[in-house]
C-alpha positions in Angstrom: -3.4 -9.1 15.3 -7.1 -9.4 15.0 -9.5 -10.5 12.6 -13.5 -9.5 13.1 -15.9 -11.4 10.4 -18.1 -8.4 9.5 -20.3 -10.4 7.4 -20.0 -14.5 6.6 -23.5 -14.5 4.3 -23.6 -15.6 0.0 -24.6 -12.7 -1.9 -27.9 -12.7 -0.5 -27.1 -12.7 2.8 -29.3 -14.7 5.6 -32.3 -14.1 6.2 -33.0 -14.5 2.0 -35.6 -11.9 1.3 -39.0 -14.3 1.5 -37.4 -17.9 2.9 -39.2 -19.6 5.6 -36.9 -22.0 6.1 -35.6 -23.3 9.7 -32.2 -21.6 9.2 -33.7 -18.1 7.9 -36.2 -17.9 10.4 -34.1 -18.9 13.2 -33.6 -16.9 16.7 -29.8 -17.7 16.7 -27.8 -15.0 16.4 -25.4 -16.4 14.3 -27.7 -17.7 11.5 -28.3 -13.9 10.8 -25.5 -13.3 8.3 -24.3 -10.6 6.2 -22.4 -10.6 2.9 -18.7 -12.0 3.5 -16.3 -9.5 4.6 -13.7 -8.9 7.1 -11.9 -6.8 9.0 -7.8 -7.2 10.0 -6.9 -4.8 12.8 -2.8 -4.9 13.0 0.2 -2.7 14.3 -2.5 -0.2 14.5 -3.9 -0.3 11.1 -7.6 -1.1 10.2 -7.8 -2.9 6.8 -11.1 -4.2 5.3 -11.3 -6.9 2.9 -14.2 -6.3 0.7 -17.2 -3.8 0.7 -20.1 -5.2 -0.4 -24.1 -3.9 0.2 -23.8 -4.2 4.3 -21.1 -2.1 4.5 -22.7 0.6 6.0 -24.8 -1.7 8.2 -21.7 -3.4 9.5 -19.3 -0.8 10.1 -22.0 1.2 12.5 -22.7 -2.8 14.0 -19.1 -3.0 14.7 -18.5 0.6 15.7 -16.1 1.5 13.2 -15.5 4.8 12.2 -11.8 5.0 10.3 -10.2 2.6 7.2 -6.7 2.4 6.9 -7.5 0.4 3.3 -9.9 -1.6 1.4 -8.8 -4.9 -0.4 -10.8 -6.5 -3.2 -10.8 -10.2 -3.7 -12.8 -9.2 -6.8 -15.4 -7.7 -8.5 -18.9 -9.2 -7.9 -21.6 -6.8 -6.7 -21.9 -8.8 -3.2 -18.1 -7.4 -2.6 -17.8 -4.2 -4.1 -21.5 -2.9 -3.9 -21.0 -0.8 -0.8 -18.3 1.7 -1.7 -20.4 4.5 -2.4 -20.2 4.6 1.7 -16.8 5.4 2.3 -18.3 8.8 1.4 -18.7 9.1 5.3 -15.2 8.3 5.5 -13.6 11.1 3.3 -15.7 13.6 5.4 -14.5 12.1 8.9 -11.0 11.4 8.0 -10.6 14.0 5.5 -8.6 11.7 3.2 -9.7 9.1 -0.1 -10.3 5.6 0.7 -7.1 3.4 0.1 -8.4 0.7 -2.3 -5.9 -1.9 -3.3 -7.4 -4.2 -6.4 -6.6 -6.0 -9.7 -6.8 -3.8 -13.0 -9.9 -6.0 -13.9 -11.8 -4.7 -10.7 -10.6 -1.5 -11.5 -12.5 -1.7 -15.0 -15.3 -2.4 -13.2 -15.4 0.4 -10.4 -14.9 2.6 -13.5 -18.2 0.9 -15.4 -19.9 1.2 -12.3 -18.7 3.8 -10.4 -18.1 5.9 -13.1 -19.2 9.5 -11.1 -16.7 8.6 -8.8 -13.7 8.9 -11.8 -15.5 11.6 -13.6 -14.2 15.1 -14.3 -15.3 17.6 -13.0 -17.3 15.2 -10.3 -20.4 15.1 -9.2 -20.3 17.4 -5.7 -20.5 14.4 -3.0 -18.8 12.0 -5.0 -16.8 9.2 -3.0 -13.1 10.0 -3.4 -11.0 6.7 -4.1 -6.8 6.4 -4.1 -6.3 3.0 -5.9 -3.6 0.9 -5.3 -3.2 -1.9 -8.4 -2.2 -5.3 -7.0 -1.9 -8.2 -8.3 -0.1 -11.9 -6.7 3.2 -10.4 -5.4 3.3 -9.1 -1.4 2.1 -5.1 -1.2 2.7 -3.0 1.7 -0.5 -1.3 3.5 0.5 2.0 5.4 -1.4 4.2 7.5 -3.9 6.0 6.1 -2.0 9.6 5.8 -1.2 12.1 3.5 0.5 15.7 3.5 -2.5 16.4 1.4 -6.3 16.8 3.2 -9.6 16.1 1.6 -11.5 19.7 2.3 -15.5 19.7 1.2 -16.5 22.9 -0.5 -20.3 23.3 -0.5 -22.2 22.2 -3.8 -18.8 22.1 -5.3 -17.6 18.8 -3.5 -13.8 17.8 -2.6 -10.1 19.9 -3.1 -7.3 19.0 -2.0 -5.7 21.1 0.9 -2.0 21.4 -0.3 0.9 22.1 2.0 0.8 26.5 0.7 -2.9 26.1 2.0 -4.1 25.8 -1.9 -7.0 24.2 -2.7 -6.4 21.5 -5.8 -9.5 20.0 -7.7 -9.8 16.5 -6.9 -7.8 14.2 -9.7 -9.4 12.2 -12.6 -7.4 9.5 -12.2 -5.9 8.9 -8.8 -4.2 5.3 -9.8 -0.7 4.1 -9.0 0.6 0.3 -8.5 0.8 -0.7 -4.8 4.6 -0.9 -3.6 6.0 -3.6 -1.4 8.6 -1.4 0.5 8.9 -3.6 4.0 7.4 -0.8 6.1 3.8 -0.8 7.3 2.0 -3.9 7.1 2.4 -6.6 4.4 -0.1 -8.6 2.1 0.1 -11.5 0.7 -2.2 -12.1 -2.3 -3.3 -15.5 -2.8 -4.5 -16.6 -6.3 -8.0 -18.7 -6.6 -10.4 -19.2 -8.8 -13.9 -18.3 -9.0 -15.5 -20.4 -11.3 -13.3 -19.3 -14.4 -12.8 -16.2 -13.3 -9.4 -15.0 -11.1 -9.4 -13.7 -7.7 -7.7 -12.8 -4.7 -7.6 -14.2 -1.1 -4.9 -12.5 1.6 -3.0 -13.8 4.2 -1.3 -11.1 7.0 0.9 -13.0 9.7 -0.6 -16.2 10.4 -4.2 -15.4 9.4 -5.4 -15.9 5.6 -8.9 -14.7 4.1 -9.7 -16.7 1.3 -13.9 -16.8 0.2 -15.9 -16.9 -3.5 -12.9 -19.8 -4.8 -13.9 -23.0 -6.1 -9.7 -24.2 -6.7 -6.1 -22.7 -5.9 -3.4 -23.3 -8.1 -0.8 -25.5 -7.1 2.1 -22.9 -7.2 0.1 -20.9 -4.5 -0.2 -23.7 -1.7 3.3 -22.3 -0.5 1.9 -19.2 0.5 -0.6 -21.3 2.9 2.1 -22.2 5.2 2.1 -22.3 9.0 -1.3 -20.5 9.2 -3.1 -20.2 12.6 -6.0 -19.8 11.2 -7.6 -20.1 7.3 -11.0 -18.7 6.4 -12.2 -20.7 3.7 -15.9 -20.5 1.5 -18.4 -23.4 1.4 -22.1 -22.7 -0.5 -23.6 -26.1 -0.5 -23.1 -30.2 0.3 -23.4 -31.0 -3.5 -20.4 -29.8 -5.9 -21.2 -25.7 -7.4 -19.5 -23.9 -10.6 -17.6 -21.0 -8.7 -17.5 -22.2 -5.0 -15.8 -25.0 -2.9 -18.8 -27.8 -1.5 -18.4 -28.7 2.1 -16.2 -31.9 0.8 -13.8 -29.8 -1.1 -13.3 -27.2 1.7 -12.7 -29.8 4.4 -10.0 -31.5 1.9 -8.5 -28.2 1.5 -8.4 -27.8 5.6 -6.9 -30.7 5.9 -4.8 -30.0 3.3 -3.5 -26.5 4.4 -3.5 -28.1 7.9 -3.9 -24.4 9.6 -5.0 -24.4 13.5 -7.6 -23.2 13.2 -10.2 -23.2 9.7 -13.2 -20.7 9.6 -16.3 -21.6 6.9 -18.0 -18.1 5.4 -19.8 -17.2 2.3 -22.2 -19.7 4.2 -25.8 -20.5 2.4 -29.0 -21.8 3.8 -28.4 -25.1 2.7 -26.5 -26.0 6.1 -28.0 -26.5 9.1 -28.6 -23.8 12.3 -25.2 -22.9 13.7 -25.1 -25.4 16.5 -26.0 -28.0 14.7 -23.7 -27.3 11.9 -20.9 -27.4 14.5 -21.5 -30.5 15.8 -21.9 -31.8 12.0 -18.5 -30.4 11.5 -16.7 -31.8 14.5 -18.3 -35.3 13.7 -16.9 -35.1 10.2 -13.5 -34.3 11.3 -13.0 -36.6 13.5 -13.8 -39.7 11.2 -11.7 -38.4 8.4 -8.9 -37.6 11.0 -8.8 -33.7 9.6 -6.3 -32.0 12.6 -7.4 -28.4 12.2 -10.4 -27.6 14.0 -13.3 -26.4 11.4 -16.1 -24.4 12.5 -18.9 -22.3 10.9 -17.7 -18.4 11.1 -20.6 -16.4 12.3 -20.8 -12.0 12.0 -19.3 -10.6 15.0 -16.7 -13.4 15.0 -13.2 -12.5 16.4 -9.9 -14.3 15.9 -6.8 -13.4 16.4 -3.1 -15.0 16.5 
């Protein structure tokens, strides 16, 4: 199992349109960052966790050309604001993007997305399957179907039945997600965002949590044996909806994971080398075991 950072940037990303600061105007590699998202690649299956305004950018970066499914941690335009892209998808693989989320995201894909779960749709419209989640384990499965995605010029998508028919493309193509022990399976992770609910997700040994300021006490279970824990960090002084660097290394030495990954990473730390070394400095005089790093874009794991 692997897992590529496609973006470890807050919701402006870095460069910030304008800053002249040492870390935006840095030559390092690593200090260029996109919005926070991820990619797991396991048993085969390619699954994304968030799709925010890079999306495009990254998957062509990355060389990525098929999505077995899309999670949503939540609903914030810096995670979500790239799905009109996975138009290219439906074209290429000739099926809707899987999208597993919470019935509060899917109120807002509906607000905001609202051509994409209109009747009849606009011709070009990105064609979604969502998959309603919420803290219980989901199985992911490869993106098949006995059904094809067939574009019809200036009329848009139909669905290719099994007879050969062509069907109109539904209104509402919503169903809960299933946890059936086949196919690949998710664990959702409650945090909180401020006030506001979301999602992190572990597969195997490797948990994606970003955009959390605290985790309920009846979820730490679920953070259990981890090789490696992505967690998000904005700032040295306390925020509303994020963790500060102090509360993300107590919660690393907390989980206790191998390996902990920082993301959703501001301009407020320093260039990636010295932030390292800042790091490793830090954990050694509070005697944290797991190794904590800055994430960077382009980052691979795996366990």
């Amino acid at each position: 199992m692997k897992l590529t950072f496609f973006g470890t940037g807050t919701s402006q990303g870095i460069p910030i349109i304008g800053c002249q600061c040492p870390v935006c105007r840095s030559t390092d590699p690593r200090d260029k960052r996109f919005r926070a998202s991820a990619l797991f690649e396991v048993d085969g299956l390619k699954i994304l966790i968030d799709c925010g305004p890079d999306f495009r950018s990254q998957m062509l970066r990355a060389d990525v050309g098929h999505l077995d499914a899309i999670l949503l941690t939540h609903n914030h335009k810096d995670h979500i604001g790239g799905l009109d892209d996975v138009r290219s998808l439906n074209y290429v693989d000739r099926r809707p993007a899987e999208i597993y989320c919470e019935p509060k995201v899917l109120e807002s894909l509906q607000r905001e997305y609202a051509y994409a779960f209109a009747s009849p749709k606009y011709p070009g419209a990105p064609e979604w399957h969502i998959h309603l989640i919420g803290t219980d384990p989901f199985s992911v499965h490869p993106c098949a179907d006995d059904k094809e995605l067939v574009w019809i010029h200036d009329v848009g998508y139909g669905y290719k039945m099994p007879d050969g028919s062509l069907q109109p493309s539904p209104e509402n193509n919503v169903e809960e997600a299933l946890n059936d022990g086949k196919g690949v399976q998710v664990i959702p992770i409650r945090g909180i965002h401020g006030k506001m609910p979301i999602l992190g997700f572990r597969i195997g040994k490797i948990a994606y949590l970003t955009d959390l300021s605290f985790i309920p006490e009846e979820e730490m279970h679920k953070l259990e044996g981890l090789e490696h824990v992505t967690l998000n960090t904005v700032s040295y002084r306390p925020h509303h909806s994020h963790m500060s660097l102090d509360e993300a290394l107590a919660l690393a030495d907390r989980i206790a994971a191998k390996h902990t990954w920082l993301t959703h990473l501001s301009h407020n730390f320093p260039v990636y080398e010295q932030f390292a070394q800042e790091l490793r400095k830090l954990c050694a005089e509070r005697g944290i075991q797991s190794e904590v790093l800055p994430a960077y874009d382009g980052l691979e794991i795996s366990d």
